[in-house]
MITOR-500367 format. One line per 5 residues: their letters; for each residue x, y, z of C-alpha. Coordinates in steps of 0.1 Angstrom, whole numbers, plus 5000, padded with zeros to 4 digits. Each point is the difference from the previous one (the first is absolute). Layout:
<sites>
A = X,Y,Z; ...;
</sites>
This chain:
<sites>
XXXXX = 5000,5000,5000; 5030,5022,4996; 4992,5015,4966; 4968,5021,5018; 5021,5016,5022;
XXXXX = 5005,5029,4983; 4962,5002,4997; 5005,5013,5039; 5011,5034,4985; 4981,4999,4963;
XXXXX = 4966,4998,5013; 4997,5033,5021; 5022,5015,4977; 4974,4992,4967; 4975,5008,5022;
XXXXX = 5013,5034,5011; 5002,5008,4967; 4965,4990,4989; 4984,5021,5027; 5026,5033,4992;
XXXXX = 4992,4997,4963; 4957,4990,5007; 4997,5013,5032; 4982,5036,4988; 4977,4975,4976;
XXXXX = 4989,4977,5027; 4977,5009,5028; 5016,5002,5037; 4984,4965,5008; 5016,4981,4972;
XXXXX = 5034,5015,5004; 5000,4997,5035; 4988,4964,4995; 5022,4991,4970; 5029,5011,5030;
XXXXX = 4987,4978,5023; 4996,4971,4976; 5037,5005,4987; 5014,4996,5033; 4982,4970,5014;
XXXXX = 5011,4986,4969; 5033,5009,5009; 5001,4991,5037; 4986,4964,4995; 5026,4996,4974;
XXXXX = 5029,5003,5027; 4984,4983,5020; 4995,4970,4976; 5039,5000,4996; 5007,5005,5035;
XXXXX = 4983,4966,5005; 5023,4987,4972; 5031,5016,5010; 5021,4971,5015; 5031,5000,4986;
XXXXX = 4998,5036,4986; 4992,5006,4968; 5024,5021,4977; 4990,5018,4967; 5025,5019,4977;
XXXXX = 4975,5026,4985; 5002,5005,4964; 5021,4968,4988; 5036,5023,5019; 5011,4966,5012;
XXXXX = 5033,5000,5019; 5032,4991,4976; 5031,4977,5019; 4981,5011,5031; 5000,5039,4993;
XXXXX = 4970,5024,4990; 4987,5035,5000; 4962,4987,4992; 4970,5005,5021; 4993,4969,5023;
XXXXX = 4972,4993,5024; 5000,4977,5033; 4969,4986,5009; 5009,4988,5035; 4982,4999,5032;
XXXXX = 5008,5037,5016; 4996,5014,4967; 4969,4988,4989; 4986,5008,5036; 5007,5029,5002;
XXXXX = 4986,5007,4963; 4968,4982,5012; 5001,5022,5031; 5004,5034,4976; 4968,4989,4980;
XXXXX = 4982,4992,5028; 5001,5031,5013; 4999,5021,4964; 4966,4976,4999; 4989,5012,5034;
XXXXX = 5006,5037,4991; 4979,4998,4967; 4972,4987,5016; 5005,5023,5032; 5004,5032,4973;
XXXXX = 4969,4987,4984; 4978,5034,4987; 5026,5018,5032; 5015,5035,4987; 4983,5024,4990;
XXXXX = 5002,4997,4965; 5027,4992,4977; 5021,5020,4989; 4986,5021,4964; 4975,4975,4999;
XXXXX = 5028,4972,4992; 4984,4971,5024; 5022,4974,4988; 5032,5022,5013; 5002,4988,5038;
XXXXX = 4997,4961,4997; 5024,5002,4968; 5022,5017,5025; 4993,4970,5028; 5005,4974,4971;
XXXXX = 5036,5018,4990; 5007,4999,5037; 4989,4965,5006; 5022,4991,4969; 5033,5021,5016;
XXXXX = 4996,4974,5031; 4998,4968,4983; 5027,5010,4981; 5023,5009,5022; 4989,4971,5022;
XXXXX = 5005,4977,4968; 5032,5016,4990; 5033,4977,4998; 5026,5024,4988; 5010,5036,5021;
XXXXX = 4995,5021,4969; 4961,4990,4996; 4993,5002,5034; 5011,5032,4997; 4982,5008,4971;
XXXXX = 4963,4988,5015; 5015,5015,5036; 4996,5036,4974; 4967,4992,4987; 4985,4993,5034;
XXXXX = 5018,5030,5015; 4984,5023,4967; 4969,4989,5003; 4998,5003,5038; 5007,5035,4999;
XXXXX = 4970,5006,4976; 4980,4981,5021; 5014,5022,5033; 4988,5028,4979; 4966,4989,4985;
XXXXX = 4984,5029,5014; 5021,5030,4982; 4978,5022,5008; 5017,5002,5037; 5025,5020,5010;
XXXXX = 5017,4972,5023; 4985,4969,4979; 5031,5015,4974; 5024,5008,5029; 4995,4965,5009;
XXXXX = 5007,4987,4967; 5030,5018,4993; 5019,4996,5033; 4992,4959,4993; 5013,5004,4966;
XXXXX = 5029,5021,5005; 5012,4975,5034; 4991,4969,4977; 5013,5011,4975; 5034,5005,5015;
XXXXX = 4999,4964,5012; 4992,4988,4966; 5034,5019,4988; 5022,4985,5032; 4986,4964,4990;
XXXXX = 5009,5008,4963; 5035,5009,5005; 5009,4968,5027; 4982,4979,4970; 5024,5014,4977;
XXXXX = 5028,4994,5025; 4991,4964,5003; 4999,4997,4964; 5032,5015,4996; 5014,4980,5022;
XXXXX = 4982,4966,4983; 4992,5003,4969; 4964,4986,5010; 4967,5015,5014; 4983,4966,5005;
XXXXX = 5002,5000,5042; 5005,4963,5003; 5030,5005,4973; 5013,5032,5022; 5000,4978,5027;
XXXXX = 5021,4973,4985; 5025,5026,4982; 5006,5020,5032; 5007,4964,5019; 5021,4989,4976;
XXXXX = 5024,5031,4997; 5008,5001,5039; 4994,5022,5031; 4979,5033,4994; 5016,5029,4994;
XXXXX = 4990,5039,4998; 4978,4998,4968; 4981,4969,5013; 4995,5021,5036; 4986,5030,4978;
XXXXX = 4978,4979,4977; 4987,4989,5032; 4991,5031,5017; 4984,5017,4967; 4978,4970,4992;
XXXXX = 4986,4999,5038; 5000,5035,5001; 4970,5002,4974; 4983,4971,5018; 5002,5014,5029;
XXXXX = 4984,5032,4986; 4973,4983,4985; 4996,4978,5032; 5002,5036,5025; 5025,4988,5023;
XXXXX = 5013,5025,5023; 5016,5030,4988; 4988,4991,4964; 4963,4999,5014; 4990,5042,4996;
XXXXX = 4983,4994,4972; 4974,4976,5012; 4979,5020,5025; 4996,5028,4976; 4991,4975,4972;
XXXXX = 4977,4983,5019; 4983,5029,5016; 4988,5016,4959; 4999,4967,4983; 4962,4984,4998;
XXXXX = 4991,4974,5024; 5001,4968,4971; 5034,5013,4994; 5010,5003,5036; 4988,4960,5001;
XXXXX = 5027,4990,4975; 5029,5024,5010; 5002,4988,5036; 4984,4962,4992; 5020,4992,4974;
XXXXX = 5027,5027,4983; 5020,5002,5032; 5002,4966,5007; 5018,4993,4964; 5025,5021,5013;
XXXXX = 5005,4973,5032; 4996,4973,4973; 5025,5019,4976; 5027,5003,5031; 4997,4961,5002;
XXXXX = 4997,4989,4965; 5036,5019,4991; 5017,4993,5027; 4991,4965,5005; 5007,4994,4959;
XXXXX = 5030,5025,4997; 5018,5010,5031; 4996,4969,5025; 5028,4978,4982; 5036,5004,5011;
XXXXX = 5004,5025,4971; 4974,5023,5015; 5000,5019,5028; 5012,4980,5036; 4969,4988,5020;
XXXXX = 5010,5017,5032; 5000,5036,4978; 4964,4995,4990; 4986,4988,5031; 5012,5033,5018;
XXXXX = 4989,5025,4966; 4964,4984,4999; 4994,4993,5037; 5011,5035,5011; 4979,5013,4971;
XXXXX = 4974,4978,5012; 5000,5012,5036; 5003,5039,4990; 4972,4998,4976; 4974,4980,5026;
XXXXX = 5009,5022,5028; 4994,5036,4983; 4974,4991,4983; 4979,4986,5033; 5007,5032,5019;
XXXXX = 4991,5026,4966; 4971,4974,4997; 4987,5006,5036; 5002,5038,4999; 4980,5000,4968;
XXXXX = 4962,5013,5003; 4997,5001,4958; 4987,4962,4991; 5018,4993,4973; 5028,5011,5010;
XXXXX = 4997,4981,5032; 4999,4969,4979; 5028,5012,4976; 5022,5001,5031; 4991,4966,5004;
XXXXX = 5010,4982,4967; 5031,5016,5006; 5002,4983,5036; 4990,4966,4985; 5027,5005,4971;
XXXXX = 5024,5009,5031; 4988,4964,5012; 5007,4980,4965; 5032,5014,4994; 5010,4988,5035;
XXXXX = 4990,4967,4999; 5017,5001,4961; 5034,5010,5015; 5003,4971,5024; 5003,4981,4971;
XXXXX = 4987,4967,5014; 4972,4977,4978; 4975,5001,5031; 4998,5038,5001; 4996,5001,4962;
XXXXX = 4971,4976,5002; 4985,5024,5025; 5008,5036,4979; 4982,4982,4976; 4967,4988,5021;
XXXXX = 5002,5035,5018; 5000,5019,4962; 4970,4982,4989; 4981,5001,5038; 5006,5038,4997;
XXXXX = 4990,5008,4965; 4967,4991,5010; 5002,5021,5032; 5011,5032,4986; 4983,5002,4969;
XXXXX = 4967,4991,5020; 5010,5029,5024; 5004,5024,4970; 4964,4992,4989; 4979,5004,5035;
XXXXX = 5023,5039,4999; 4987,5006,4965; 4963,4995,5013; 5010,5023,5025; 5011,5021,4977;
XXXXX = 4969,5001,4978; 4976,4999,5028; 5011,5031,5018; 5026,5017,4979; 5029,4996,5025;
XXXXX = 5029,4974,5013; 5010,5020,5029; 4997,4978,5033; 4990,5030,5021; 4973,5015,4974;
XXXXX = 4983,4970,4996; 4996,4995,5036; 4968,4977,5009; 4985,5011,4965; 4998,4963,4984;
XXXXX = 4983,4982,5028; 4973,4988,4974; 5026,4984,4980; 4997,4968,5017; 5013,4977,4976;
XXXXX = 5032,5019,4988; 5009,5004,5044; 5000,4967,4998; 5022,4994,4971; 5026,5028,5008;
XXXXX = 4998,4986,5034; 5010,4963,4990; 5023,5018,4974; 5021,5017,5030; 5001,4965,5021;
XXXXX = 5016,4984,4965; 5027,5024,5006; 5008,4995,5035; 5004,4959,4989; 4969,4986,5017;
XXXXX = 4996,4966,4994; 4991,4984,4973; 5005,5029,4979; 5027,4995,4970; 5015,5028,5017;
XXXXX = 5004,4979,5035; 5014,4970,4984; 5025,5018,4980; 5014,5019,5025; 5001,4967,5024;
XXXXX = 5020,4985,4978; 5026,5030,4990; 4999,5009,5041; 5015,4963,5005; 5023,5005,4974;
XXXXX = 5013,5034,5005; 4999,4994,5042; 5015,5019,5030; 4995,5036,4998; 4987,5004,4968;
XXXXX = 4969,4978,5012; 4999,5032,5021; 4996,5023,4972; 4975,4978,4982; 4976,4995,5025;
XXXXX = 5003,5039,5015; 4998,5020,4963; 4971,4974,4990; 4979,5009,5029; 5009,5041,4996;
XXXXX = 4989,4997,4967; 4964,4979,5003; 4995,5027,5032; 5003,5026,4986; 4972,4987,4973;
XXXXX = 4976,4984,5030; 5007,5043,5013; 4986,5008,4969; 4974,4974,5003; 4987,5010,5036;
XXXXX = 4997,5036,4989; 4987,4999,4971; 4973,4976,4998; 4995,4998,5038; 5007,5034,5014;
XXXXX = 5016,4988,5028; 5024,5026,5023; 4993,5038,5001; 5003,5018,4966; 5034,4999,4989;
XXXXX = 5018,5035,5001; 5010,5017,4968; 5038,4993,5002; 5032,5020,4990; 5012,5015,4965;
XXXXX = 5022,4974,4990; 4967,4969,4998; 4985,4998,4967; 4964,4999,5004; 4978,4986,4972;
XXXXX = 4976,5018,5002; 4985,5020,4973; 5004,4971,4978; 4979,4998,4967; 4978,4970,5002;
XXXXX = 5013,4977,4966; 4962,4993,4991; 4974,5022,4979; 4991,5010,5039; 5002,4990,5035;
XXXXX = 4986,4965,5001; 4967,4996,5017; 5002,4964,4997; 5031,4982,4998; 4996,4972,4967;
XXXXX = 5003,4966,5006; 5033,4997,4983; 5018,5027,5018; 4992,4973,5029; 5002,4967,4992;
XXXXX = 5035,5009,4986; 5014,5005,5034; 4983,4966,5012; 5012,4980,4976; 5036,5014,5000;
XXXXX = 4999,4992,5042; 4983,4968,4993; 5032,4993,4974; 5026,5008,5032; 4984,4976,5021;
XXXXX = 4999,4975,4979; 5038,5003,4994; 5009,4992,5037; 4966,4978,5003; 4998,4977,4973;
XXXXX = 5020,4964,5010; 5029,4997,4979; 5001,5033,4981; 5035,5011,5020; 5016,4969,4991;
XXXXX = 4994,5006,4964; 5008,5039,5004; 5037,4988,5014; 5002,4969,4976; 4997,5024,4970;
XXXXX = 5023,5025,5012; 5027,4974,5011; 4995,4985,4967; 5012,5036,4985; 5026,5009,5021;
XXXXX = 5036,4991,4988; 5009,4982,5027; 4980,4966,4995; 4971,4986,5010; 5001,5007,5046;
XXXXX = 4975,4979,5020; 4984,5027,5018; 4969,4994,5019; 4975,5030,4999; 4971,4995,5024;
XXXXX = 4988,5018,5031; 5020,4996,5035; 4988,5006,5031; 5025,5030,5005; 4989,5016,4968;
XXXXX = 4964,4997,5011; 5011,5017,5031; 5022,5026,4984; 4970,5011,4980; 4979,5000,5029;
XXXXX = 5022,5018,5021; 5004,5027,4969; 4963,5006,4994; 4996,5005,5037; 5025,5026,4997;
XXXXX = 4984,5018,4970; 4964,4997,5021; 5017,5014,5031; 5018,5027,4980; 4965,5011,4981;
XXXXX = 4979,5001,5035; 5029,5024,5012; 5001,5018,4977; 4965,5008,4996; 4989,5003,5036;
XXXXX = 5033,5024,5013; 5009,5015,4967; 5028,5019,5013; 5018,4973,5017; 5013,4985,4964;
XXXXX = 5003,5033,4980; 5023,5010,4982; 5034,5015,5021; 5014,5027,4992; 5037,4979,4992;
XXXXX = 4977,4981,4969; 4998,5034,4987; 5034,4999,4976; 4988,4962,4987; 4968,5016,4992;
XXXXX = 5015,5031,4982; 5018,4973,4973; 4968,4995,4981; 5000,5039,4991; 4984,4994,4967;
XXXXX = 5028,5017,4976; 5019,4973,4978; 5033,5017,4999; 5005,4981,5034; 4984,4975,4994;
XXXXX = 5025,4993,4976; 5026,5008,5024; 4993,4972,5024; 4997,4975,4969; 5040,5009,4996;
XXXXX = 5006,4991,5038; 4977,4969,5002; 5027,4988,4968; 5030,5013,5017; 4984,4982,5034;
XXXXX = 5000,4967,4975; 5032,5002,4991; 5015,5009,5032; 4981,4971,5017; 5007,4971,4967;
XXXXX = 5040,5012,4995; 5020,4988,5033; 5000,4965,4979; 5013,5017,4965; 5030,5013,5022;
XX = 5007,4969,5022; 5001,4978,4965;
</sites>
């Protein structure tokens, strides 16, 4: 079934192009159904081959097959973290169509076929890169998701800070995409080859690393680490998140930053983890320090946030803090756990995103304090963004809760510490969220200092506020919870997670058993107590957990002006290199 992988990318792509070139023909129904149709198709396509991806399955696109064991062409791998996570991307590209259904406004110049072309172009970025067997390709779909994500951060051009947004992602993104260029163009220098299983062998087979493998390696993280938002390449997220519309808000933080996590382990587990890549003990210390700096700013910025989305853009970037931790230990058990926690949490945070953007049509705001005790009638999306804030804190049998059991046992001693503590600021800070704004529990919050970003004054994304929320805007959330439980509750589906990912990894098949332990069930319990205890806190003596006055400075580093944002992308790389070269030197 190798020959329809490249069907992963042509499908959204034709369809993209039918809806761009039809879509001012077509009434808003059919082009918005014609999307919808497009990427189910795609979505049970991966997951057809993800069934039928033991061993992985190779395709050299275009007849460019490799000559005495050396080519340039374009070559797919259809292998079992791939094709999940392309499956993941479509499920969630699916789940925004559907959620988006009739949503904005209207289109823009009457073109309704513009938005889910744009969804179809990004769904087709992700499988690609997912898909993608060679550096240079990744790169190249890495650029068409990154395009096409600014447009969609900047759908609604008509707003002053929906094109701020959009530029300060593009320009920081952008950047990235031009570091990863130039350490792919190193490495090719270096091997003659872009393939990153034939990198791999090359570098092994001319000797110790030396100063252009160590920079190759520090520009190709540097733009994954952009597009995953690790800490200090992370600026760019909040302000995204906080203009972007709520269906695109599902996919940056439920899918597009965890390809950066997945990109981090794909290249350095195929390129960099033989002995002519970088030593293990260089990369433990880059990614784990990385790791622990990105969980830990991002849980207190995401505490001390009253505007929703940026509240949950805070944390994504904690969770991605999380990944690349249990990544950098380097061990097979905590990359069948990254990969259990990535999937628990898609369905999490992209649920999250949707109960905010009924918010955010119901009463024109996604500020905390604004929206005090005004949405006590909506019942059903309490109880959604309430389950949706225990899914963070790991509460069994969430996906989230098994996946963290099993990279807590893996990573072990302190940094069980920071798991379990940054998990249950981030879910309290949601269940705060939760208890004042659908309950109206605590006395009326006060109106805060000049540095908080509000959100209020938002423009509601619909025609007009919402008097009735639809169906779909609803039963998305559900079912994207329901698809979170199911990871950490259905019997065997760890197993095969771990198996899969094993399977990929170039170190050989490990027996690793994933399944829940009594201290992970307690470690989850013990977090989601934390993240309860924290919420009631908060909301009954408000002042007790405010923000101090020595949070201040962290606070004043998301100052909205790109110039240093771009500034801090230069010292997270210099950071990279200074924590990844004590190896280069010793060898």
């Amino acid at each position: 079934m190798h020959h329809l992988l490249p069907l992963l990318v042509a499908v959204p792509l034709l369809g993209a192009a039918l809806l761009a070139a039809a879509g001012r023909r077509v009434p808003r129904a059919a082009a918005e159904s014609a999307g919808c149709a497009v990427s189910a198709g795609t979505c049970a396509l991966a997951i057809v081959l993800l069934l039928d991806s033991s061993p992985p399955q190779v395709e050299w696109v275009g007849g460019w097959l490799p000559v005495r064991g050396e080519s340039v062409g374009i070559v797919l791998v259809g292998d079992g973290p791939g094709l999940g996570m392309a499956a993941l991307a479509s499920t969630l590209t699916l789940a925004a169509l559907v959620y988006s259904w009739h949503y904005f406004d209207e289109p823009p110049r009457g073109h309704s076929g513009s938005f889910p072309a744009l969804l179809l172009l990004f769904q087709a970025g992700m499988c690609g890169f997912a898909i993608a067997g060679d550096l240079f390709n990744a790169f190249v779909w890495f650029e068409l998701m990154s395009v096409v994500a600014y447009a969609l951060t900047g759908h609604r051009v008509e707003e002053a800070r929906a094109v701020q947004g959009a530029l300060t992602f593009g320009i920081v993104n952008s950047l990235g995409a031009y570091a990863m260029l130039m350490g792919i163009g190193l490495l090719y220098a270096r091997t003659g080859e872009l393939g990153m299983t034939r990198i791999g062998q090359v570098l092994d087979a001319q000797g110790p690393p030396d100063a252009p493998v160590l920079a190759g390696f520090v520009l190709v993280l540097t733009g994954l680490l952009v597009k995953g938002a690790a800490v200090p390449f992370h600026f760019w997220l909040p302000d995204a998140h906080a203009v972007a519309p709520t269906p695109v808000c599902m996919l940056l933080s439920g899918v597009m930053v965890e390809l950066g996590a997945f990109g981090v382990w794909r290249v350095h587990d195929t390129v960099f983890s033989g002995p002519g890549g970088l030593p293990a003990a260089d990369v433990q210390r880059a990614l784990v320090a990385l790791g622990v700096l990105t969980a830990a700013v991002g849980a207190v910025m995401c505490w001390y946030q009253r505007h929703i989305k940026r509240l949950l853009a805070y944390s994504t970037v904690v969770h991605m803090g999380l990944f690349l931790t249990g990544i950098g230990t380097l061990t097979p058990e905590a990359d069948d756990g990254v990969a259990l926690y990535i999937l628990g949490h898609a369905g999490v945070k992209a649920a999250l995103f949707a109960c905010t953007g009924i918010l955010l049509d119901r009463y024109g705001s996604v500020d905390e304090r604004a929206l005090y005790g005004r949405a006590r009638r909506l019942r059903s999306v309490a109880v959604l963004f309430v389950a949706g804030g225990l899914g963070l804190a790991g509460l069994p049998p969430f996906g989230t809760a098994l996946g963290k059991s099993v990279t807590e046992e893996a990573v072990g001693g302190p940094l069980t510490v920071l798991y379990v503590l940054s998990g249950a600021v981030t879910a309290g800070a949601v269940l705060r969220v939760a208890a004042r704004v659908f309950l109206g529990l605590g006395p009326r919050p006060e109106e805060g200092d000049a540095y908080e970003t509000t959100g209020s004054g938002e423009e509601p994304e619909t025609r007009q506020r919402l008097s009735r929320v639809p169906d779909t805007m609803t039963a998305i959330p559900a079912v994207l919870l329901a698809g979170s439980l199911a990871v950490g509750a259905v019997p065997g589906f760890g197993g095969a997670v771990g198996h899969a990912v094993q399977e990929a990894g170039t170190g050989g098949l490990v027996a690793v058993s994933v399944h829940w332990t009594a201290l992970g069930v307690l470690l989850g319990l013990v977090s989601t107590a934390l993240a309860i205890a924290l919420a009631a806190v908060a909301v009954t003596r408000p002042r007790l957990l405010a923000a101090p006055d020595r949070a201040l400075p962290l606070r004043r580093l998301q100052s909205g002006h790109v110039g240093d944002y771009v500034a801090w992308l230069l010292v997270g790389t210099t950071l990279l290199g200074a924590l990844a070269l004590p190896g280069i030197l010793g060898s």
